[in-house]
C-alpha positions as a Python dict, from the first residue, in 0.01 Angstrom:
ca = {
    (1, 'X'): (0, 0, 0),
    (2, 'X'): (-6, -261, -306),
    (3, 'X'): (-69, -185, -631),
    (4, 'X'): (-308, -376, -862),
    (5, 'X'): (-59, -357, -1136),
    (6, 'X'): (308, -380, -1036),
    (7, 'X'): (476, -435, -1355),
    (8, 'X'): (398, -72, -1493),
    (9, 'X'): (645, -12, -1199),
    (10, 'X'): (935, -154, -1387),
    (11, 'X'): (888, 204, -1589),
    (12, 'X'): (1109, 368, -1311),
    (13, 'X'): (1360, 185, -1479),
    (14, 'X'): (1345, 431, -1768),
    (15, 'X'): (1416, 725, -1510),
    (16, 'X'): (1782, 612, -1461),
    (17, 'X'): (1899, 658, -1861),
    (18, 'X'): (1700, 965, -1886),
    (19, 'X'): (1969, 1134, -1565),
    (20, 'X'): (2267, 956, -1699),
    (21, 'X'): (2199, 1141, -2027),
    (22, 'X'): (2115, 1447, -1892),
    (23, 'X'): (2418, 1478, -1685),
    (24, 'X'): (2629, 1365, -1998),
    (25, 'X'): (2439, 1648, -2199),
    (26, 'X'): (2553, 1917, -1940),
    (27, 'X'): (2888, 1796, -1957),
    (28, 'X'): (2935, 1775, -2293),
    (29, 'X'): (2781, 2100, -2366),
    (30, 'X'): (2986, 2399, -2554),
    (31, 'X'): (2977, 2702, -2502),
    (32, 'X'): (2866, 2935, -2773),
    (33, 'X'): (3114, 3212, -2732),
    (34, 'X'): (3516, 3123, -2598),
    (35, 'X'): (3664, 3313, -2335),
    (36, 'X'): (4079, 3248, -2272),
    (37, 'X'): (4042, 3331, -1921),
    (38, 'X'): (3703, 3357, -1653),
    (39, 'X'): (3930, 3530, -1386),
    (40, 'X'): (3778, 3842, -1441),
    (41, 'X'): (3399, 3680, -1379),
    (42, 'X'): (3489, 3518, -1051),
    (43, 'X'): (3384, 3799, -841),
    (44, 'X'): (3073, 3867, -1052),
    (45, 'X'): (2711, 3858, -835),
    (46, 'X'): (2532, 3457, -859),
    (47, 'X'): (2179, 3513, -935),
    (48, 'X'): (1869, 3244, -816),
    (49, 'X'): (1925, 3111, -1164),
    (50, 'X'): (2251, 2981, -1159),
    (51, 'X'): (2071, 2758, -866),
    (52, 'X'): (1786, 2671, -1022),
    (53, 'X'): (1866, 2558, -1373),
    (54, 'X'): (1848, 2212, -1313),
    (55, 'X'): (1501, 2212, -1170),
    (56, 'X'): (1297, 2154, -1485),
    (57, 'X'): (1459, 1829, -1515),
    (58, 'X'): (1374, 1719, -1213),
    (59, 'X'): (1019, 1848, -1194),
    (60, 'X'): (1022, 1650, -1535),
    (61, 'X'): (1136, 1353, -1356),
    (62, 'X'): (885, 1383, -1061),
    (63, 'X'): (602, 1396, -1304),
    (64, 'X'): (702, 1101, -1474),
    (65, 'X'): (770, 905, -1168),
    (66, 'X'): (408, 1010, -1055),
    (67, 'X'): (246, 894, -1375),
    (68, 'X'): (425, 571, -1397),
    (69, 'X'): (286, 523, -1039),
    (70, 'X'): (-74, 617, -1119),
    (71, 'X'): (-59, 352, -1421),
    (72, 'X'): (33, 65, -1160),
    (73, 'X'): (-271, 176, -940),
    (74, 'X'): (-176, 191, -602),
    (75, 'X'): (-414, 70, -326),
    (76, 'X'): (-449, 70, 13),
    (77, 'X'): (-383, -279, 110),
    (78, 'X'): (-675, -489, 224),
    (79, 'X'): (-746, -533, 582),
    (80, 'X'): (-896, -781, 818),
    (81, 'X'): (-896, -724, 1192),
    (82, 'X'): (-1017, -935, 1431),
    (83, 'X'): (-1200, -720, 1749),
    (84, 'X'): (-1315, -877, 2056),
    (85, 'X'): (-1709, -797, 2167),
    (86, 'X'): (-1990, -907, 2354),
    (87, 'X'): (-2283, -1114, 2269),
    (88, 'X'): (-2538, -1405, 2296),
    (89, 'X'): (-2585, -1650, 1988),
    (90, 'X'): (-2976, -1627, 1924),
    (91, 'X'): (-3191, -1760, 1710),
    (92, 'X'): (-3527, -1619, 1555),
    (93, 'X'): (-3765, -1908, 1416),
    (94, 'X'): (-4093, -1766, 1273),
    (95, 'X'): (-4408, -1961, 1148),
    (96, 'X'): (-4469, -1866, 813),
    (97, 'X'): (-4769, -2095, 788),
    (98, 'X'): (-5077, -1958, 578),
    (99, 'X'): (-5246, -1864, 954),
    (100, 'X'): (-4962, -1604, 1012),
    (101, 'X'): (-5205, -1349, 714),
    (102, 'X'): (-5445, -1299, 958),
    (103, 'X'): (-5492, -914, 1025),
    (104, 'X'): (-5552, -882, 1391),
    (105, 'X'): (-5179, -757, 1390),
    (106, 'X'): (-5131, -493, 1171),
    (107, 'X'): (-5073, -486, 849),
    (108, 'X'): (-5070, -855, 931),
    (109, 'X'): (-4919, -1117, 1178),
    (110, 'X'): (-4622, -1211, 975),
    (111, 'X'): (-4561, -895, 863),
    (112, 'X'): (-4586, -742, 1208),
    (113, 'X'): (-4331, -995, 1330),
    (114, 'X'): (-4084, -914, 1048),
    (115, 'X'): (-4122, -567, 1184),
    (116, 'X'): (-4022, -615, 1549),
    (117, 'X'): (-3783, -898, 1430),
    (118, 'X'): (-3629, -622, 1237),
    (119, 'X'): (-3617, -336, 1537),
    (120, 'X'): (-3461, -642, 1786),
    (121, 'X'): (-3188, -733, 1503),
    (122, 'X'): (-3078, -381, 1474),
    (123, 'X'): (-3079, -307, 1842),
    (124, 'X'): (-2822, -588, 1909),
    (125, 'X'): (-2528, -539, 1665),
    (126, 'X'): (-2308, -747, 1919),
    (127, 'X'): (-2493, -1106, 1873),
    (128, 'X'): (-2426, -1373, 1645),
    (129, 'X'): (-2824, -1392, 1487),
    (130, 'X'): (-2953, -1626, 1285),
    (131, 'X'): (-3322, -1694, 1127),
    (132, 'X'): (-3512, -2003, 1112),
    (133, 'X'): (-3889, -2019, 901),
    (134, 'X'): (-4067, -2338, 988),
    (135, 'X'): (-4454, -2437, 847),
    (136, 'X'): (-4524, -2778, 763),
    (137, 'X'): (-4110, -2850, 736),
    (138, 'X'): (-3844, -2611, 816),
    (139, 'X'): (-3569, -2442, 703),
    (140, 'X'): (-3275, -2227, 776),
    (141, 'X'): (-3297, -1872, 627),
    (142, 'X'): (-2963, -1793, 760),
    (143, 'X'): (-2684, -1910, 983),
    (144, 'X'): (-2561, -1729, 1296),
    (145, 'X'): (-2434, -1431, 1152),
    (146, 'X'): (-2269, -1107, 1272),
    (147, 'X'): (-2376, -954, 913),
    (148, 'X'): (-2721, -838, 1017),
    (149, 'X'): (-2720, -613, 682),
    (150, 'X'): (-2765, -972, 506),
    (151, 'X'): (-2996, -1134, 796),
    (152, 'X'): (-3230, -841, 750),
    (153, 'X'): (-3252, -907, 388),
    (154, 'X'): (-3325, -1226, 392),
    (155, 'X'): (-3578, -1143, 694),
    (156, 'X'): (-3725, -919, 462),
    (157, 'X'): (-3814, -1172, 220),
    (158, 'X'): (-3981, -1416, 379),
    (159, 'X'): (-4314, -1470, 290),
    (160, 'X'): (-4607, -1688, 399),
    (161, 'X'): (-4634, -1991, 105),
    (162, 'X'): (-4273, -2058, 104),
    (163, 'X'): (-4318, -2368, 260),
    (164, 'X'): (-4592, -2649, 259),
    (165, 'X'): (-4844, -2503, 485),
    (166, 'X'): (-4882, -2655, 823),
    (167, 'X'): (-4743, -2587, 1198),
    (168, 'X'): (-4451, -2790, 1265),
    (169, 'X'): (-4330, -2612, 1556),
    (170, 'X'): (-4121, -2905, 1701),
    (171, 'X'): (-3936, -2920, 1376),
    (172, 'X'): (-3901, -2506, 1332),
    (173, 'X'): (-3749, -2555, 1712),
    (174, 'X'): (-3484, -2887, 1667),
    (175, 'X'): (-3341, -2688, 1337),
    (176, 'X'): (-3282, -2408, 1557),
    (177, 'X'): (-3121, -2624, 1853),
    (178, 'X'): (-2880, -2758, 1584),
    (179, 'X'): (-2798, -2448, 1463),
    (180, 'X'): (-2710, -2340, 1827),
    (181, 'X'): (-2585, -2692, 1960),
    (182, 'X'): (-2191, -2640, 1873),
    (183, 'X'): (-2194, -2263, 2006),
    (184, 'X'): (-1928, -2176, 2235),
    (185, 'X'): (-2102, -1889, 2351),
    (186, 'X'): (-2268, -1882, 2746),
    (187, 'X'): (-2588, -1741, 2628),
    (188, 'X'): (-2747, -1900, 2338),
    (189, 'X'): (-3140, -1814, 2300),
    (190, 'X'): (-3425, -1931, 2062),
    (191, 'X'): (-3735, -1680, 1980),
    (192, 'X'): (-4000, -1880, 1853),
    (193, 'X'): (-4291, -1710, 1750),
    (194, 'X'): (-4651, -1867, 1637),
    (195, 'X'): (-5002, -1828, 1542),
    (196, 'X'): (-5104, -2183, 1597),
    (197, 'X'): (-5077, -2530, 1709),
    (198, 'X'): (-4839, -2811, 1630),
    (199, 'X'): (-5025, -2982, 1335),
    (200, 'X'): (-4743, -3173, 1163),
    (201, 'X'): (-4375, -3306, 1150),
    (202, 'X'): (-4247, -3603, 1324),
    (203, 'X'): (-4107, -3392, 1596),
    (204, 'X'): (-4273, -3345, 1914),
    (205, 'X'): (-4256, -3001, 2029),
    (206, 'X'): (-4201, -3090, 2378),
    (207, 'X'): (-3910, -3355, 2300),
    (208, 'X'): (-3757, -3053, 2115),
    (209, 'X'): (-3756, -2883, 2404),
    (210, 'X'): (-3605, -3137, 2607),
    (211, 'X'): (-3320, -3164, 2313),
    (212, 'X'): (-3251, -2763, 2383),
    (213, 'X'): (-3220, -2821, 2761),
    (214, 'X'): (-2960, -3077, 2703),
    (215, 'X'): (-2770, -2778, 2499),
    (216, 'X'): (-2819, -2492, 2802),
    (217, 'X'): (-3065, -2367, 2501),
    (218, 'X'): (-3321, -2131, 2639),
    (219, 'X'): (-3617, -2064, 2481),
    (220, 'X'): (-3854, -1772, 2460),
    (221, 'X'): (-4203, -1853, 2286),
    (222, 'X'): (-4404, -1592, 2168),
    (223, 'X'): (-4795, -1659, 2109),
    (224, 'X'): (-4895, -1402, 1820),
    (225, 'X'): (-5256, -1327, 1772),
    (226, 'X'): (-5549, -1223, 1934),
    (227, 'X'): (-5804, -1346, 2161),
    (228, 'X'): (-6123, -1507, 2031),
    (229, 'X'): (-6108, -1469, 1658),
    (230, 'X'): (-5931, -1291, 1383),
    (231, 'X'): (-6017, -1133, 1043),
    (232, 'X'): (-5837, -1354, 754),
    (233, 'X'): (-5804, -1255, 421),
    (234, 'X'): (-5997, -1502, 201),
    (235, 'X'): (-5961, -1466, -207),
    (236, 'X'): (-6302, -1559, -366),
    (237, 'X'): (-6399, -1512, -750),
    (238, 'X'): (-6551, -1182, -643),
    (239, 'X'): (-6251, -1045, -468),
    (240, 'X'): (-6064, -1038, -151),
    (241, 'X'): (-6338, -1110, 111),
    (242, 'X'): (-6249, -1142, 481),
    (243, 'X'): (-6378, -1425, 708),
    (244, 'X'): (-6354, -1428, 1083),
    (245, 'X'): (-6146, -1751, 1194),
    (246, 'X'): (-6072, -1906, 1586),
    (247, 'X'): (-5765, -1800, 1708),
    (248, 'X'): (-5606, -2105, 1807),
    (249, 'X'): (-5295, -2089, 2013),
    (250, 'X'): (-5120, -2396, 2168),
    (251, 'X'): (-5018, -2149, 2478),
    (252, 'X'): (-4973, -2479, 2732),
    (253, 'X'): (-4688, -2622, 2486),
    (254, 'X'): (-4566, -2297, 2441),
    (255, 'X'): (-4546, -2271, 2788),
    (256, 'X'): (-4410, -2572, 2873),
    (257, 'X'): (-4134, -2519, 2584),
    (258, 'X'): (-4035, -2216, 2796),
    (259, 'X'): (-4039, -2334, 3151),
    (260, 'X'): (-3838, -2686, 3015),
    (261, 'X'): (-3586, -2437, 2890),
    (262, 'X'): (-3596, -2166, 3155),
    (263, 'X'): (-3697, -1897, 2939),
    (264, 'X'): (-4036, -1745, 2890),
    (265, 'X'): (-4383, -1728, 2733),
    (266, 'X'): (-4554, -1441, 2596),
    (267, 'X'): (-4897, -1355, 2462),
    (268, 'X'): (-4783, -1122, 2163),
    (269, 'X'): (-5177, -938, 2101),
    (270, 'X'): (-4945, -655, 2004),
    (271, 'X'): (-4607, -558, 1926),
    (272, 'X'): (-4574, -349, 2321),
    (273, 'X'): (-4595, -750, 2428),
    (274, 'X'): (-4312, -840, 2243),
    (275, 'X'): (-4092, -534, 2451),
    (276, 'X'): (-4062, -816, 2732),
    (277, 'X'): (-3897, -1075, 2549),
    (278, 'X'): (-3572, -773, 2455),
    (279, 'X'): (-3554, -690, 2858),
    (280, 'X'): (-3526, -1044, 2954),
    (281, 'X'): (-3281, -1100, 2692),
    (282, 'X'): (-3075, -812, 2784),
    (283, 'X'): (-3047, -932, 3107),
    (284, 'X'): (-2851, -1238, 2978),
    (285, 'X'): (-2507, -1295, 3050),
    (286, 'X'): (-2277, -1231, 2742),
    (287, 'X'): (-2015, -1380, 2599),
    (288, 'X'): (-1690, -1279, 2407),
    (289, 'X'): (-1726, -1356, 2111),
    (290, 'X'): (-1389, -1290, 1815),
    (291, 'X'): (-1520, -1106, 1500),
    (292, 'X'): (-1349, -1087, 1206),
    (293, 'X'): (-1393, -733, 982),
    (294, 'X'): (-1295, -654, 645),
    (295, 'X'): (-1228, -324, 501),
    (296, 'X'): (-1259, -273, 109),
    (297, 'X'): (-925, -159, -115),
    (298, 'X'): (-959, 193, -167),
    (299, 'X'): (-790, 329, -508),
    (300, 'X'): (-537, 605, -414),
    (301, 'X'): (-377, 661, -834),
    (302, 'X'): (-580, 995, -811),
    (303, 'X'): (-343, 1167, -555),
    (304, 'X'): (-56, 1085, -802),
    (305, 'X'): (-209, 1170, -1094),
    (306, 'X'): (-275, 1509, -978),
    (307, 'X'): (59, 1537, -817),
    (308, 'X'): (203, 1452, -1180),
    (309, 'X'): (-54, 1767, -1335),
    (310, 'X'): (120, 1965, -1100),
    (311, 'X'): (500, 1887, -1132),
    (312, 'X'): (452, 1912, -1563),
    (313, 'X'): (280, 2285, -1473),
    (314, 'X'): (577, 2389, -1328),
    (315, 'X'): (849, 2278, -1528),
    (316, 'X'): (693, 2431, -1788),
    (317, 'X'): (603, 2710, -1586),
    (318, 'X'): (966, 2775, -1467),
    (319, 'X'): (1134, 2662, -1799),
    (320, 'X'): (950, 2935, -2022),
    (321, 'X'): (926, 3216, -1798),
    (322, 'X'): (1166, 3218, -1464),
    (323, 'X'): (1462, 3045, -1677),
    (324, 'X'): (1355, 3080, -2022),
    (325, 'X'): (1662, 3096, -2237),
    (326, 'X'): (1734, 3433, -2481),
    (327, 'X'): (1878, 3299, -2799),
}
């Protein structure tokens, strides 16, 4: 236990003078009537009260004690553990290219792959995760993380614009493999999920691939969107009208992304396609990983406080009823 401020402490100090003048006070005291001899009450019956007179004072000094303590707020000392668990290192690198509004995924493709992004981050509390958004350049949302309360807000606010709009999927995949290259772990996995073809960047999407094989990266690609065309959402100055556009998925690349890598492709029409990519990942080997937790100072004055309350009750309690003096 520490206390957030230890020199209200010192008080205690103040206990010690209070005693030594107590027991001087009981020494020193007269007695109001003069007796030559107390033979003849020797044999006379000791009542509970002869036993108990000094216990005001020390209830007094209790409560005092216990308030003094309160004031120096005593908390329960900060702790950080380090566990031992199992897990992969993966990272989850979403287009977020103007393409990914198209609504043959509902409510739309990006938002459709937050979702199951979202339901495959919180079934795999165990795994360093981290989130990459790539369009016409890319970025890192977030580093590997075991914090997947923070990775799923930041997943949550991704948004199609945030970038220059394009498909730069050989750059959204070499941010990833650097992001993954100095792992320790056994297992470390990319999920790259698009809606179109590589259009931009200076990165070849296949010499990305080759860069994650050199790393024992593997990587799953993930196709989103349907076959033939899709309904886009198309602002016009009388409204939100919808157009029908191509679907256009690169699905040889993404193919060859995944065999170079030994992972897989998938066609993700619908969010049941994207259930294959969490049983082949499953079936990973893990690695143990250290994680380091930290548990918040919890304030514990109350309990003396209240202990105090109670101590002042009953000296006053006992002192003007049990052993209340008769003048």
């Amino acid at each position: 236990m520490t206390f957030a401020n230890p020199a209200y402490l010192l008080g205690l100090l103040l206990l010690l003078p209070m005693i030594g003048w107590y027991v001087w006070r009981q020494r020193e005291a007269q007695a109001s009537l003069r007796l030559s001899s107390l033979e003849g009450f020797r044999k006379a019956p000791k009542t509970y009260k002869i036993y108990m007179r000094h216990l005001p004072f020390i209830l007094r000094m209790l409560a005092i004690a216990c308030v003094i303590v309160a004031l120096a707020r005593p908390q329960t000392t900060d702790s950080w553990s380090k566990t031992t668990t199992e897990g992969i290192d993966i990272i989850m690198t979403l287009d977020t290219s103007t393409s990914m509004l198209a609504e043959d995924l509902k409510p739309n493709r990006i938002d459709a792959a937050k979702e199951v992004a979202t339901s495959f981050i919180s079934g795999r509390p165990d795994d360093n995760i981290g989130l990459v958004i790539f369009a016409r350049e890319s970025f890192t949302q977030c580093p590997l993380t075991t914090d997947h309360a923070v990775l799923l807000n930041l997943l949550k606010d991704i948004r199609c614009g945030m970038l220059e709009d394009g498909t730069a999927i050989g750059h959204g995949l070499a941010t990833s493999v650097n992001r993954l290259k100095d792992s320790d772990a056994k297992s470390k996995v990319i999920i790259l999920l698009t809606d179109g073809t590589n259009n931009a960047g200076e990165i070849a999407p296949v010499t990305a691939a080759e860069i994650a094989k050199t790393y024992n990266i593997r990587v799953y690609t993930v196709g989103v969107g349907t076959k033939g065309e899709a309904p886009y959402p198309y602002q016009t100055p009388f409204g939100l009208q919808y157009i029908q556009v191509p679907v256009d998925i690169d699905e040889p690349t993404l193919t060859k992304i995944a065999q170079i890598t030994n992972g897989m492709y998938f066609r993700a029409t619908n969010t049941e396609a994207l259930k294959g990519i969490y049983k082949e990942i499953d079936q990973l080997e893990k690695t143990k990983m250290s994680v380091k937790e930290y548990s918040k100072k919890q304030e514990e004055y109350l309990r003396f406080a209240v202990l105090g309350f109670i101590f002042f009750s009953l000296e006053f309690l006992t002192k003007y009823t049990l052993l209340k003096n008769i003048p």
